[in-house]
C-alpha positions as YAML, in Angstrom:
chain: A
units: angstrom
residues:
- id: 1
  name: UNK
  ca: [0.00, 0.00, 0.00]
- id: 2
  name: UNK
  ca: [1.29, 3.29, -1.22]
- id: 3
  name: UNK
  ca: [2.85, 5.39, 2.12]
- id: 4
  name: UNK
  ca: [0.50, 8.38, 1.25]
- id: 5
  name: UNK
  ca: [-2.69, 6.75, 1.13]
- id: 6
  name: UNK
  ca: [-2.00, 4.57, 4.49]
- id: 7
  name: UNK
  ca: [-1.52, 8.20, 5.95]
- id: 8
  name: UNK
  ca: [-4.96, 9.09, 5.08]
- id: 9
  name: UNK
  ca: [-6.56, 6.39, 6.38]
- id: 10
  name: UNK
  ca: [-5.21, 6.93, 9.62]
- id: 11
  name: UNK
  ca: [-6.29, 10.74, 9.23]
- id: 12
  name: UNK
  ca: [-9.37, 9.81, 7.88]
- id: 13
  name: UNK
  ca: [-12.17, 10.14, 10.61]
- id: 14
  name: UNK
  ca: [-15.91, 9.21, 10.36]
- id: 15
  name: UNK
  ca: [-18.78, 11.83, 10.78]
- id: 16
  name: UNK
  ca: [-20.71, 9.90, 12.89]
- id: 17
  name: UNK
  ca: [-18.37, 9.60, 15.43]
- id: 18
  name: UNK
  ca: [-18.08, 12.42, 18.37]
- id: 19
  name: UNK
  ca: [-17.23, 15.84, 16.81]
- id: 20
  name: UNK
  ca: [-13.81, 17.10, 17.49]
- id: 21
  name: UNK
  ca: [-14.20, 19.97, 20.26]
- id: 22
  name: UNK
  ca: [-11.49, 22.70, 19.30]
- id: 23
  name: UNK
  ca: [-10.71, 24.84, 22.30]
- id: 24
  name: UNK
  ca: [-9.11, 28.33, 21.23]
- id: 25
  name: UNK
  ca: [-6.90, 30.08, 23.95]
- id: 26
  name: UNK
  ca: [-8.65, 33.14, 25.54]
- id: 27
  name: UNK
  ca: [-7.70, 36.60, 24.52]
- id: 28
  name: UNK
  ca: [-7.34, 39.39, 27.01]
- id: 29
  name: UNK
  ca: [-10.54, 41.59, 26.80]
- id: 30
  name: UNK
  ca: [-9.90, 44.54, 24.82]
- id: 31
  name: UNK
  ca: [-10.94, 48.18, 26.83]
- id: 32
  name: UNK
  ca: [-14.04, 49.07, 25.53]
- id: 33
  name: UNK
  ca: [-13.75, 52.67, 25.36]
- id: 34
  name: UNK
  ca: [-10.60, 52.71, 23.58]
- id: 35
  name: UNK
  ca: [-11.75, 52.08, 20.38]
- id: 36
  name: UNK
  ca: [-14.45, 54.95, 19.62]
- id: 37
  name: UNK
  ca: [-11.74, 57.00, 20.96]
- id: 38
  name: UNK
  ca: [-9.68, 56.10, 18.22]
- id: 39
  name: UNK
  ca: [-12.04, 56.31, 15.60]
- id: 40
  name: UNK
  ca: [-12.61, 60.23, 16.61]
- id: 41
  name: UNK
  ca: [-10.16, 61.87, 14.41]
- id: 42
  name: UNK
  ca: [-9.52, 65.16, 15.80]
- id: 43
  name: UNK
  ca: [-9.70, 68.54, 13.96]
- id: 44
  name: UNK
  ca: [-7.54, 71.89, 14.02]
- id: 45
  name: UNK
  ca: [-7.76, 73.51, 16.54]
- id: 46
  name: UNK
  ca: [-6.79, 76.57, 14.72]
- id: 47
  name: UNK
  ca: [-7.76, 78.02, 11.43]
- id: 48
  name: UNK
  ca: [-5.59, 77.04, 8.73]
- id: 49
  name: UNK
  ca: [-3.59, 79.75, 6.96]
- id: 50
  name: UNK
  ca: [-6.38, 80.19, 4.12]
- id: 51
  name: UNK
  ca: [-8.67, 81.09, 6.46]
- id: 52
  name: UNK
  ca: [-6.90, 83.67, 8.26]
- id: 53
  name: UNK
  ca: [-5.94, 85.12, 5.09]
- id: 54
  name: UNK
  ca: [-9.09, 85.39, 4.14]
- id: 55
  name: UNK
  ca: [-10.46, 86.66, 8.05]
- id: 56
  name: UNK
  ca: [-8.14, 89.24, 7.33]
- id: 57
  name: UNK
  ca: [-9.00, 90.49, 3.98]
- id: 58
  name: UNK
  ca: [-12.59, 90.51, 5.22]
- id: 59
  name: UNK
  ca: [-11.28, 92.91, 7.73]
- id: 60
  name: UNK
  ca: [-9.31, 95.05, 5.61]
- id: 61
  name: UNK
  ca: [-12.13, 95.71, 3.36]
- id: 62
  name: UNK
  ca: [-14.30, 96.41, 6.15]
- id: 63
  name: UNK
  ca: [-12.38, 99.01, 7.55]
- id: 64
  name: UNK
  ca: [-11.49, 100.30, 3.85]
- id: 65
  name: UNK
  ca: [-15.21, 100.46, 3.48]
- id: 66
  name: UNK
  ca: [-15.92, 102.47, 6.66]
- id: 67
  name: UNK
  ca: [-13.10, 104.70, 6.04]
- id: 68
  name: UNK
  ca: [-14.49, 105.60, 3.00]
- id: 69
  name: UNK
  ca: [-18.20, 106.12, 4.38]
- id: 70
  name: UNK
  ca: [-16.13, 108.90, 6.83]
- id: 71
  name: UNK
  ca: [-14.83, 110.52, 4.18]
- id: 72
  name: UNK
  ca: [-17.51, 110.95, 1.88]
- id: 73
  name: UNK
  ca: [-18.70, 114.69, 1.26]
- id: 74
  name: UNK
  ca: [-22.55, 115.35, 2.40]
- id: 75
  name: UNK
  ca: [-24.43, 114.89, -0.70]
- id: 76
  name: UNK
  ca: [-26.47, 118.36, -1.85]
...
């Protein structure tokens, strides 16, 4: 009888015998609260530079604009 198929045979179980129980080893339990911590991704937490840029051009026109309103002759 060929070596390989002998093997099998002595592999070979039959379904109607007991099932095999498989015991896993346990895994520490994992902190619960860690994980939607880690999924928050925090922001900024200042503007970028676009942003002040533009803040500041806001601001600059604004004041341009008031400036302007001063200095404005009474109409007749």
């Amino acid at each position: 009888m060929p070596r390989a198929l002998s093997l099998f045979n002595r592999l070979s179980f039959n379904l109607q015998e007991s099932p095999v129980k498989i015991t896993l080893p346990r895994v520490a339990p994992r902190n619960p609260l860690v994980r939607p911590c880690r999924f928050r991704i925090a922001g900024a937490h200042s503007p970028t530079g676009g942003a002040q840029r533009q803040r500041s051009s806001r601001e600059l026109r604004r004041e341009i604009d008031r400036m302007a309103v001063k200095e404005r002759p009474p109409r007749r």
